[in-house]
C-alpha positions as CSV (number, residue, x, y, z in Angstrom):
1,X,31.8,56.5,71.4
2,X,35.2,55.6,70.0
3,X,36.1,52.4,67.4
4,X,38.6,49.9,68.8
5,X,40.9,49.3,65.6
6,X,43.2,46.7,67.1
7,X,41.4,43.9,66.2
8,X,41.1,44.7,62.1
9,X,42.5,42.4,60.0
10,X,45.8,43.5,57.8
11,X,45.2,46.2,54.7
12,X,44.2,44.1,51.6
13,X,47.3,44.4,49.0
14,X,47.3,46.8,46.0
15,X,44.6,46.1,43.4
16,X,47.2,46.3,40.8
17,X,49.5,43.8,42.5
18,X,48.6,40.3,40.8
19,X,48.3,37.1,42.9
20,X,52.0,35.4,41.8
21,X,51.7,32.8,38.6
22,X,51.0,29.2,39.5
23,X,49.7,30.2,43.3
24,X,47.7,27.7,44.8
25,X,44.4,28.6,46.7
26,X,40.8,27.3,47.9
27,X,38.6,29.9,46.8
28,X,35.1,30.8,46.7
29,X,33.1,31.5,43.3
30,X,30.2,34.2,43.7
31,X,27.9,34.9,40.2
32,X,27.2,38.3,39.2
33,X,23.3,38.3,37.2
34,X,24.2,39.9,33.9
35,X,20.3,40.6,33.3
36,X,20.1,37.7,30.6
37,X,17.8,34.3,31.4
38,X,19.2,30.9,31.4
39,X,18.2,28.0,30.5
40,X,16.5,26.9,34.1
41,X,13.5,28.9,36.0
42,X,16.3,29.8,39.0
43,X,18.9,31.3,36.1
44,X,16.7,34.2,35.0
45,X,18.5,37.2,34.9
46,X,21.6,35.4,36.0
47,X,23.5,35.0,33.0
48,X,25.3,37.7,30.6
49,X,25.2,38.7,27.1
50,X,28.1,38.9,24.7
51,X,28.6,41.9,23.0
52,X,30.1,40.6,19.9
53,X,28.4,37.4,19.4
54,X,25.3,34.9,19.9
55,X,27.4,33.9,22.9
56,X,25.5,34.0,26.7
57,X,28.4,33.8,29.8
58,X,28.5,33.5,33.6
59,X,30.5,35.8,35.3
60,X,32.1,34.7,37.9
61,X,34.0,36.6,40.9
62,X,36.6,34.5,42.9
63,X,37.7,35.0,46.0
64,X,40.5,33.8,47.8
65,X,39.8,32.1,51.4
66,X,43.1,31.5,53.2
67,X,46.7,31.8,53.2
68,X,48.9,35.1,52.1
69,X,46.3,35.9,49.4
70,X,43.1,35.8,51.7
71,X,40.5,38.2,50.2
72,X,42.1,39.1,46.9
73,X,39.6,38.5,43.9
74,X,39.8,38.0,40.6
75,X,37.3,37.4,38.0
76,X,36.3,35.4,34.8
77,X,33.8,34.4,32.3
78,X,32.7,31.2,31.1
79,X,30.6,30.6,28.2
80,X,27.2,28.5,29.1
81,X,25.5,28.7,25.3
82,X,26.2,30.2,21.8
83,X,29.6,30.8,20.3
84,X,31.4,28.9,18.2
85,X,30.0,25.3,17.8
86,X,31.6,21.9,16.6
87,X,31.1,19.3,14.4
88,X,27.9,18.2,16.4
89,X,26.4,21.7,16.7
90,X,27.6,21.5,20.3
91,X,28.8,25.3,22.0
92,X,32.2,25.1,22.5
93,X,32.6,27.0,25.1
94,X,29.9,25.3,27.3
95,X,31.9,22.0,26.4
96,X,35.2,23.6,28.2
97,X,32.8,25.5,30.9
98,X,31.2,22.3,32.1
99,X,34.3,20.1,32.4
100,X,35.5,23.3,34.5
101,X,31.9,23.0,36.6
102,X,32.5,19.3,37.2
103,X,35.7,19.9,38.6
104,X,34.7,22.5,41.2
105,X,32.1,20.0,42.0
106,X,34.5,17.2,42.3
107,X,36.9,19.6,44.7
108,X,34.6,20.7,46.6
109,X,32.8,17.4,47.5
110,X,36.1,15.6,48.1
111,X,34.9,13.5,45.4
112,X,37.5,11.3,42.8
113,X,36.7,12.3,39.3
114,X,36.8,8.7,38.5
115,X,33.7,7.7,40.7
116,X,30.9,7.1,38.5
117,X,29.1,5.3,41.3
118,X,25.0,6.4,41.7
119,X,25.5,8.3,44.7
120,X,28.9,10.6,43.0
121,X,26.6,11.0,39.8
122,X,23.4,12.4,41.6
123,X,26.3,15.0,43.6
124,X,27.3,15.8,40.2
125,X,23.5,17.3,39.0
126,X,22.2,20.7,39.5
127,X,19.1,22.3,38.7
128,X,20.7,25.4,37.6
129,X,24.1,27.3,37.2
130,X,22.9,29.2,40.0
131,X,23.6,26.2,42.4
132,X,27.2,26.9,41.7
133,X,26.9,30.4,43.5
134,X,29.2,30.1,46.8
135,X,31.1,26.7,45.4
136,X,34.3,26.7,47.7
137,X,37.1,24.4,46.2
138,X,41.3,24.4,45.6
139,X,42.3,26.1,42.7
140,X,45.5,27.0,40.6
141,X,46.1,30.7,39.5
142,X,48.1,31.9,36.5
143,X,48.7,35.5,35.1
144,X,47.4,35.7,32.1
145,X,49.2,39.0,29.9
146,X,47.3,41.0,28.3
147,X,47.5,41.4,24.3
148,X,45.7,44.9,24.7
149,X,48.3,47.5,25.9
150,X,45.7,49.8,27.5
151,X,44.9,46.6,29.7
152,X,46.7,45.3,32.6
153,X,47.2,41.6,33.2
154,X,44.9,39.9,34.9
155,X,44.6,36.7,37.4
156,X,42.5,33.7,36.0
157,X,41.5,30.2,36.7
158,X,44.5,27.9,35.8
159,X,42.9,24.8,36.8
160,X,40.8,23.3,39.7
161,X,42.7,21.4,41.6
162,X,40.8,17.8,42.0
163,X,40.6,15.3,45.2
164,X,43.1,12.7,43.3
165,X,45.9,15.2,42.9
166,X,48.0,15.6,45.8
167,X,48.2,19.0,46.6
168,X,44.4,18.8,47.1
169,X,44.0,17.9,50.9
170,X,46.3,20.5,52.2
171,X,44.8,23.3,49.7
172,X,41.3,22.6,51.3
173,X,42.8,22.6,54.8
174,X,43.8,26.0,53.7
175,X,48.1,25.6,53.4
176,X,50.4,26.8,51.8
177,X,51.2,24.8,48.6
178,X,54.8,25.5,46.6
179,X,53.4,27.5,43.6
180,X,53.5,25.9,40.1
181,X,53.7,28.5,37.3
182,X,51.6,27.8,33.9
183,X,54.4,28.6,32.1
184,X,56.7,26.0,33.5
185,X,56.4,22.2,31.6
186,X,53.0,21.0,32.1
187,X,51.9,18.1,34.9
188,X,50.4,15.2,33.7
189,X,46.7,15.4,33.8
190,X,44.4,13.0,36.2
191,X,42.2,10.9,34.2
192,X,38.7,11.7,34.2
193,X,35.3,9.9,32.7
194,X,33.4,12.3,30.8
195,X,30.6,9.9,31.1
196,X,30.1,10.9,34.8
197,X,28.7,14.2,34.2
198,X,25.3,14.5,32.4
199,X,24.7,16.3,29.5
200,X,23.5,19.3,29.4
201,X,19.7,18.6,28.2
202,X,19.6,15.8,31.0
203,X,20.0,18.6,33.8
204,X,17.7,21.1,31.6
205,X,20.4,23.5,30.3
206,X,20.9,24.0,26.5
207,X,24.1,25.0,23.8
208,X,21.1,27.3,22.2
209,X,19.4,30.0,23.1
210,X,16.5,29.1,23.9
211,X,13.7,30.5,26.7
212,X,14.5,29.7,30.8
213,X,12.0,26.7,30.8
214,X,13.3,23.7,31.7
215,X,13.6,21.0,30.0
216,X,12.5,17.8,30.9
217,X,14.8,15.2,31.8
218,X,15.7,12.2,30.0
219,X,14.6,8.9,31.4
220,X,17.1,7.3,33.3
221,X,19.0,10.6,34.1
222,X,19.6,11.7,37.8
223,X,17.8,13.2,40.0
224,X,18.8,17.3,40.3
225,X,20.1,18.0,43.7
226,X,17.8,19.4,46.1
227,X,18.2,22.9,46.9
228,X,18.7,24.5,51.0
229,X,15.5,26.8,51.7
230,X,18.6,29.9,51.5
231,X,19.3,28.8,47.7
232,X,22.2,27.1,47.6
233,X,22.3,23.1,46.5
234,X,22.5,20.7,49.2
235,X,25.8,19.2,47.7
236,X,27.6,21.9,48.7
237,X,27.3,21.4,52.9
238,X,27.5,17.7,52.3
């Protein structure tokens, strides 16, 4: 028996070498069950527990899916419940996490963040943060430093890239885009229509903990995507 080696892709880089500031990618977002339930039946076990607070995350692994960077990962939480509130009660961290959410969704579809037609607001519903395990869509990457001197820096999320910005198309078709750093002056923002996306107790998740059973949804809200017998929402091969 002998192993052919010729045909194996090129050595990953360094772990310690940090995808450059502003590097633009379409990348794949896995979930990693942190042990603590969700709000839905399908998020039990999936999300995680803050040490320091009332706060319950999704931890979230990235992977990069084309271009110089293939296969280099980096990693983030996002706050789903708990934490600091606002005026209304409201997390404030699920607030920022499901603008984020609506965003991937919005990449990955192909869909302008300005449609509010019936057919863009159904795409936008899921039955639970686990349909967002696999989401493929363009993304922006910053270094973030690290205030901790026993920690290195770290890549993170800059922003997801939506269909109505330019750079979009050729991300998803998987080239190479001229890097924007987050430090340099910032780019005017596409408007979006916060109406669009439905509230969290319309798609049964909740700013409190509470236990994983659903909550009903409100009349007149959408329909939740319907879920592929391997899991993942129908939205996301559409």
């Amino acid at each position: 028996m002998s192993y052919d080696l010729n045909d194996a892709a090129p050595q990953m880089a360094p772990m310690a070498e940090l995808i450059p500031d502003g590097t633009f990618a379409k990348v794949m977002m896995k979930l990693r069950p942190g042990g603590t339930n969700g709000a839905t039946p399908m998020d039990a076990g999936l999300l995680k527990a803050s040490p320091h607070s009332d706060a319950r995350m999704l931890d979230c692994e990235f992977t990069v899916i084309e271009g110089p960077y293939a296969r280099r990962k980096f990693w983030q939480n996002f706050t789903v419940a708990g934490g600091k509130l606002d005026e209304k009660g409201q997390s404030k961290g699920w607030n920022i996490s499901k603008s984020t959410f609506r965003a991937m969704v919005d990449s990955a579809l192909g869909l302008d963040p300005n449609d509010v037609s019936q057919v863009a607001r159904e795409k936008r519903v899921i039955g639970g943060l686990k349909q967002l395990d696999g989401i493929t869509f363009a993304a922006r990457i910053m270094v973030e430093s690290s205030e901790n001197p026993n920690y290195r820096d770290s890549n993170r999320l800059a922003n997801v890239v939506l269909p109505n910005e330019p750079a979009h198309a050729a991300i998803m078709r998987g080239e190479q885009v001229a890097p924007e750093p987050v430090n340099a002056p910032p780019r005017k923002a596409p408007a979006q229509t916060p109406a669009a996306w439905s509230a969290p107790t319309q798609a049964g998740w909740s700013s409190t903990p509470r236990s994983p059973a659903a909550a009903p949804a409100q009349p007149g809200a959408p329909a939740a995507a319907a879920a592929t017998p391997g899991g993942a929402p129908a939205w996301l091969n559409s």
